[in-house]
N, C-alpha and C positions, 0 to 999 in steps of 0.2 A: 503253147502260148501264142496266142495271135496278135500281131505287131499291128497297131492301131495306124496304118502309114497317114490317116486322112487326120490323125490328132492333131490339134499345135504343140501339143508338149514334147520334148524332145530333150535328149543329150547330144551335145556336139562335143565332137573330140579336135583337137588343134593339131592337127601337124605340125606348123612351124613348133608348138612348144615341145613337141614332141621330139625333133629333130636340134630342139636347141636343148635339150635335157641328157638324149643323147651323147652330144658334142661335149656337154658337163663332164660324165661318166668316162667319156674318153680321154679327157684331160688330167680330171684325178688321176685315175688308176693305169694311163696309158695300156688300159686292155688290149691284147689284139682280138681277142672276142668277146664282144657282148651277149649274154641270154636275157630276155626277159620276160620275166613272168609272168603270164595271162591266163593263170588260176584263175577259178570262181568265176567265170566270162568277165576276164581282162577284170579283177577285183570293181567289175559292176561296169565297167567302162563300153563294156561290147567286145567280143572275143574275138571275133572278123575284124569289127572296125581297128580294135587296137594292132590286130596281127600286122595290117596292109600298109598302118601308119608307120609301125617300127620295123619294117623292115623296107619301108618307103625311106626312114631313117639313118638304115647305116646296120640297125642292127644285126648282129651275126647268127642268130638262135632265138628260140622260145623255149621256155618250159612252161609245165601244165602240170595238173594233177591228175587227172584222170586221163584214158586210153579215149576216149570218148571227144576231151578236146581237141586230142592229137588230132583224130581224123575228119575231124568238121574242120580244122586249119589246114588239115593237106587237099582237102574237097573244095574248100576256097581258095585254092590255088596256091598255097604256101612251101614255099622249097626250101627254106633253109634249116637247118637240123633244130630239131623239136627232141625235148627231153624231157620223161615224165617222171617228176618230181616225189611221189607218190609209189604205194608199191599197186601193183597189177596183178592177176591174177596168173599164174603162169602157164594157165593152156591159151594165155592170148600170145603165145611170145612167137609165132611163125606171123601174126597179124602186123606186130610191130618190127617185124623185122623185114618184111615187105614192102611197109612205107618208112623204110628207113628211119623207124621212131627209135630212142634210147631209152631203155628200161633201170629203173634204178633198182638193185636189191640190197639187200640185208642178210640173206643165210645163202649156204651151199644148197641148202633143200630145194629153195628154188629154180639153181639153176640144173638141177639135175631131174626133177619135174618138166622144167620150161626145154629141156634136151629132149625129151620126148616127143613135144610137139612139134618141132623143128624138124625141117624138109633138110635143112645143108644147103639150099639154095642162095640163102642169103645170110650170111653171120647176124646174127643180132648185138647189137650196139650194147654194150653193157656198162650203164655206172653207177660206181661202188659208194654205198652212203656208209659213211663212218658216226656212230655216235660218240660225240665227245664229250656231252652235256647237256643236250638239249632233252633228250631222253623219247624221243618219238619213235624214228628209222634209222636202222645202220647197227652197221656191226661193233662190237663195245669191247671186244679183246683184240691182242696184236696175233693172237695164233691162230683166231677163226679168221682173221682177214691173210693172213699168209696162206689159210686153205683155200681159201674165196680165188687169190690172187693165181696160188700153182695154179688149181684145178681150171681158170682160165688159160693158162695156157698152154694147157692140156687140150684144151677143148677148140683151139683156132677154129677149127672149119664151122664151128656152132656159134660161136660168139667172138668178138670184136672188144676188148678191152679198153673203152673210149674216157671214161672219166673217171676219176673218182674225189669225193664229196664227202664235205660237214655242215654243220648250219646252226650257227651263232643265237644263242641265244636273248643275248645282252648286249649285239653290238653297237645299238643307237645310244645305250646308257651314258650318260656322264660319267659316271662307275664304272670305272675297266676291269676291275675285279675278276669279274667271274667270265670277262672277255680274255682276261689272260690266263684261266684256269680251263678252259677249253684249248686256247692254245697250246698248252705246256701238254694239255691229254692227246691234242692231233700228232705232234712230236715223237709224242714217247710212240702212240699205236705207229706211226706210219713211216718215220725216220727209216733211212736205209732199205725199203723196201721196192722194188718195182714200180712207179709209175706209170701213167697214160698218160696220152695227149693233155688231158684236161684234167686239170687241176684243180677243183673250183673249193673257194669256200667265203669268197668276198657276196655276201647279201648289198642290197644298200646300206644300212650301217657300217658294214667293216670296208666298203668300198670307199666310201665317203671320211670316214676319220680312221682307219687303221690299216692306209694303201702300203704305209711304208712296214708292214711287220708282216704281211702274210702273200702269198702267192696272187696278182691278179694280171697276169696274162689273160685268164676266161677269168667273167663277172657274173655274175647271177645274180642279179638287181630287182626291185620291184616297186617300191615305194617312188624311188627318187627321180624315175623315168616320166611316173604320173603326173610329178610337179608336188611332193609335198613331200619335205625333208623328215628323215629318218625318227630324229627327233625333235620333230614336232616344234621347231620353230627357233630351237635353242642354242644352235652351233652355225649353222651357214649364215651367211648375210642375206636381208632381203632379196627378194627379186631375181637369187640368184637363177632359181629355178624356175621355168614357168610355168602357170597351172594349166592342166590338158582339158580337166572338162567342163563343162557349161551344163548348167538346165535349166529350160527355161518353156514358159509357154505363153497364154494371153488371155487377156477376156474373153469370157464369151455373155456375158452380161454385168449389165450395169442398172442398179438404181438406187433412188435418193429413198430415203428412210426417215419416219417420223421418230419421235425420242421412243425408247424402252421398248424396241421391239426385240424380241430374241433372236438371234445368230444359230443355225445349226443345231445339231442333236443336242439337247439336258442343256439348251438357253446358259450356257455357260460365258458368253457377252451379248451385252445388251447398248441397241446402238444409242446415238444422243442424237438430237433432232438436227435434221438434215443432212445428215453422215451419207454422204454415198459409199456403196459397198460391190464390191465388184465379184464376179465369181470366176474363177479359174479350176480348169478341168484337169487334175491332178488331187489325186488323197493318197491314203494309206496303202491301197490296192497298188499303187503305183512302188511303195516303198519309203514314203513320208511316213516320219513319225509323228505322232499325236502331239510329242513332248515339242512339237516345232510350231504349236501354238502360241502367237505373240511373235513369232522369229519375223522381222522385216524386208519385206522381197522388195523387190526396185521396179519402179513401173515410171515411162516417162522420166526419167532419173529422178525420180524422187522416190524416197522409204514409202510401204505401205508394209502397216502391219496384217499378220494372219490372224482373224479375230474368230471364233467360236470353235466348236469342235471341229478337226479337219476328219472327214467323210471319206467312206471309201472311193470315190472317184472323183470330186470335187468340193473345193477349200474359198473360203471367203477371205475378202482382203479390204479394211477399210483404207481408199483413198484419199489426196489431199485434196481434192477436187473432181468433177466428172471428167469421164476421160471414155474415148470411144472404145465400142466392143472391136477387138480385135488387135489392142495395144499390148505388145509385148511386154512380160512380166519376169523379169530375172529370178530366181532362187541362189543359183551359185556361177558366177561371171559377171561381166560388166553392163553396166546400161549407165549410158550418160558418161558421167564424171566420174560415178558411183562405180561400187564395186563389191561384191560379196563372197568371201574367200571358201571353199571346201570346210577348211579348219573351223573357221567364224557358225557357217552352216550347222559342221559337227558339233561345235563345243555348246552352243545354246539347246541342240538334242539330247546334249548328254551322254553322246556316244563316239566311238573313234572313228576317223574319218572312213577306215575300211569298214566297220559295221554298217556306214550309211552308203554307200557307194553298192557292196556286192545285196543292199535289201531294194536297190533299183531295180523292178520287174522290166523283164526282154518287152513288155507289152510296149513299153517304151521306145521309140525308135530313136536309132543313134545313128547321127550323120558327122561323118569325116569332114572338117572344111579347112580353108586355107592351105 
């Protein structure tokens, strides 16, 4: 995918909010280590840019899902321990134990597979995902995880016994229900048995409203880091968080229109006389959704609605007025007075904020500021 660097459209990532979101995270849960999550390229944020900002932050860790993120964050320079979230294939397991990456499993098979391709030169980081509930990865009995556990350490000069893992299904719910039924399953599987270092099983959700019942010395966060609460607006106070990214671009034409001409593909708005209409380089290609027809972006701080069908690489926008080609156009961040939240963006798409975040194409260029 080739990064259009000469566009004006663009995602900017915030630092400070980053490092004040951070700062949140550590208050709650007094973690001594933070991981956080830059699945899916940093959930659409930019996988570099988010790596450089949270570890420019404070942060302790990254996890990922793929082997593939790992090492484009240790290619960009990134040292602090990287955990892949996700299971890997285990003839990668001498790759990730080179660059120091942490493999997460689920059966014995794996690591008796993943012992083949190992040199002995470097232990590989191993950690243990428990299923409690969630029903994806991890082990789901207490006597395959006591085999999981011996046969590590059994095997020291091969593997490294570094974490081990659950992952909440339902911890942002209002409903603790089935937050306390995974709890009571981690207990029963894992009570009395050998630990690691790391202990993790605080998501954002369970970091955020359930610090006082579960382990969070290490946090494994991902929502609440980006600046947008767990649940979705219901439980924190405003402004506690702040939002990390921005998108935004600008005109690149402008002109005044007689009445009832059609807008864009199948004339689906039809302007009134003397409507100026502005065009902005940014559509669906980009990762706009169609259904973000009518949604009002900020130009000059004032609303301009998105009027006819938004195109694969540029969207029309009727203006309060003429306004010069080159005037920035907000979709999600501030302009003016004004302000247009991620959520507000998501909820008139009709989609959740992470749908529309990781359908942001890399063609997009993303700049670190403040």
């Amino acid at each position: 995918m080739v990064v259009a660097l000469t566009r004006p459209t663009r995602i900017t990532i915030s630092q400070a909010a980053v490092t004040h979101n951070t700062q949140i995270v550590r208050d709650a849960t007094h973690a001594k280590m933070i991981f956080l999550a830059l699945k899916a390229n940093a959930y659409g944020f930019g996988l570099i840019e988010m790596g450089h900002a949270a570890v420019n932050a404070g942060v302790d860790g990254i996890g990922v899902a793929v082997l593939d993120e790992a090492l484009a964050l240790r290619e960009a320079g990134i040292e602090v321990p990287i955990m892949i979230m996700g299971l890997v294939p285990a003839r990668y397991a001498q790759i990730m134990a080179e660059n120091n990456i942490m493999a997460t499993i689920s059966d014995l098979t794996w690591l008796q597979t993943a012992k083949q391709h190992l040199a002995g030169t470097h232990p590989l980081l191993i950690n243990v995902g428990v299923d409690t509930g969630m029903g994806r990865i991890g082990v789901r009995s207490r006597e395959q995880l006591i085999e999981l556990i011996d046969y590590l350490a059994q095997n020291q000069k091969w593997f490294t016994y570094q974490g081990i893992m659950t992952h909440f299904s339902e911890a942002d719910s209002l409903d603790n229900d089935y937050f306390h039924y995974q709890l009571a399953n981690w207990h029963a599987l894992t009570d009395g048995l050998p630990m690691p270092p790391m202990v993790h099983m605080a998501n954002s959700g369970a970091a955020m409203y359930h610090a006082d019942e579960i382990p969070t010395e290490v946090v494994r966060v991902g929502t609440v880091l980006y600046g947008v609460e767990p649940s979705r607006g219901e439980v924190l106070p405003d402004d506690y968080l702040k939002p990390v990214l921005g998108l935004e671009s600008e005109l690149v034409f402008v002109k005044q229109m007689p009445a009832n001409v059609g807008i864009s593909y199948s004339h689906k708005y039809y302007t009134h006389e003397g409507e100026w209409i502005g065009t902005v380089p940014i559509g669906y290609g980009d990762g706009i959704s169609r259904t973000l027809q009518g949604f009002e972006v900020l130009v000059n701080g004032q609303k301009a609605p998105i009027v006819g069908q938004i195109a694969m690489d540029q969207l029309m926008v009727s203006l309060p007025s003429e306004m010069p080609v080159g005037t920035k156009v907000t979709f999600i961040g501030k302009n003016g007075a004004l302000e247009n939240t991620l959520e507000a963006f998501s909820t008139h798409a009709g989609l959740a904020p992470w749908v529309i975040t990781t359908s942001l194409q890399e063609r997009i260029k993303r700049e670190l500021i403040d």
